[in-house]
C-alpha positions as CSV (number, residue, x, y, z in Angstrom):
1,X,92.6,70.3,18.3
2,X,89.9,68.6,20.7
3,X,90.8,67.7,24.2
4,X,91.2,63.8,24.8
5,X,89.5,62.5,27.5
6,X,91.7,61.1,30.0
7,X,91.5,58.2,33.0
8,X,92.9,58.9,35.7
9,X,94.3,56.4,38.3
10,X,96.9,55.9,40.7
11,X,100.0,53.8,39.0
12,X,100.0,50.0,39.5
13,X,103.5,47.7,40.2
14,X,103.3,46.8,37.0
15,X,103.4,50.2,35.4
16,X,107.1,50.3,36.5
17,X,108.7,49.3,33.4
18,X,106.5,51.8,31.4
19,X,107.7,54.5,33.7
20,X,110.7,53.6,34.3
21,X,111.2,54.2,30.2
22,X,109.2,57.9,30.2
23,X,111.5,58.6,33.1
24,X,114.6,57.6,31.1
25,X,112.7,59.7,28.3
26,X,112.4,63.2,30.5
27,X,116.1,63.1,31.7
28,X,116.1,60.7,34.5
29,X,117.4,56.9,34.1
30,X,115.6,55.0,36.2
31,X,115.4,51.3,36.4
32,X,111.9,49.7,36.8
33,X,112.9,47.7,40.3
34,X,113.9,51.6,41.3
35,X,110.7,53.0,40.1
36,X,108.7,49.6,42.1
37,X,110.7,50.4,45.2
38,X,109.1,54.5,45.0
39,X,106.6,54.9,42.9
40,X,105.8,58.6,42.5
41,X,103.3,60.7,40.4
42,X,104.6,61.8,37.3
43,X,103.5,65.3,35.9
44,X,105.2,65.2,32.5
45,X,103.7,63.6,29.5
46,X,105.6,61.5,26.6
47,X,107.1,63.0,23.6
48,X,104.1,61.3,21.4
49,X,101.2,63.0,23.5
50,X,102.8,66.5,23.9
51,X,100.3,69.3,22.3
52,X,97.0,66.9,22.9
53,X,96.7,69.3,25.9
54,X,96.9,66.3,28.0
55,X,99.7,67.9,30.2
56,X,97.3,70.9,30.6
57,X,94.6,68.1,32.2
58,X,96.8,66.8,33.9
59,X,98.2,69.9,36.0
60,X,94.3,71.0,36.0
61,X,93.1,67.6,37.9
62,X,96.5,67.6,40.6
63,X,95.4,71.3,41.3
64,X,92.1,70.4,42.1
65,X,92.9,67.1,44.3
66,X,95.4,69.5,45.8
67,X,92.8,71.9,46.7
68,X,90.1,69.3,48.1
69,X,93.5,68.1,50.4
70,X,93.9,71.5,51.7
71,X,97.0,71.9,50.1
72,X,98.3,75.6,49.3
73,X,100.8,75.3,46.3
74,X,102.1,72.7,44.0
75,X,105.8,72.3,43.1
76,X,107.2,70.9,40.5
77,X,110.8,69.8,40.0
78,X,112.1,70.1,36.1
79,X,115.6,68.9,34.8
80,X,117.5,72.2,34.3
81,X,118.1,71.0,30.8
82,X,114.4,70.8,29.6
83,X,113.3,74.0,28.3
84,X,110.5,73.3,27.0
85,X,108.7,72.1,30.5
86,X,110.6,75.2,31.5
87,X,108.1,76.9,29.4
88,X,105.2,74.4,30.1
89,X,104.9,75.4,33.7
90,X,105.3,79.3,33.7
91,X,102.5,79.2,31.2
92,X,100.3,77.1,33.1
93,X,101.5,79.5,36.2
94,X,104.0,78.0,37.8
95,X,107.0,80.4,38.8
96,X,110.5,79.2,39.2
97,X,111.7,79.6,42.3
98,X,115.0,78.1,42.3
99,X,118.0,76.5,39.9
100,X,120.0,74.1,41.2
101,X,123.0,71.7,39.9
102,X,124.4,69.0,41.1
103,X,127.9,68.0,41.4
104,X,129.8,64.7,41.2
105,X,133.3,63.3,41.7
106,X,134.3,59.9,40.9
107,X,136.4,58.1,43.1
């Protein structure tokens, strides 16, 4: 399987609803208004792109902008229930270094 080439570019405003939905789609609900209000970088790629390699590019291209920032590591945080980005990042290098639930009461 070739590598697609990829475009890289910071997210736009009105990528929000389309993020909002991968987010929902990795284990994390989001509305779009939330994702407007703190747009972050997103690592993990959709279910119909995984094995294109495109994850691979994209950890590849963050490591080198981390680099020419002077940065010294990358983290990444994972839902504890998705063992296949579990497995993603140790094989692209990453160690984990931590495990962590959360806990919730209603009222």
């Amino acid at each position: 399987m070739s590598e697609m080439d990829l475009l890289y570019r910071k997210a736009m405003l009105q990528d929000s609803l389309e993020i909002a939905r991968l987010s929902g789609q990795l284990g994390y609900p989001a509305k779009a208004e939330q994702i407007e209000a703190r747009l972050a970088p997103m690592l993990n790629a959709a279910d119909h792109v995984q094995g294109k390699r495109i994850g691979q590019q994209l950890v590849r291209h963050c490591e080198e902008w981390a680099r020419t920032k002077g940065y010294q590591e990358l983290r990444v945080r994972v839902n504890v229930t998705r063992e296949e980005a579990h497995q993603f990042y140790k094989h692209a290098g990453f160690e984990n270094t931590k495990t962590q639930q959360v806990f919730r009461k209603g009222l």
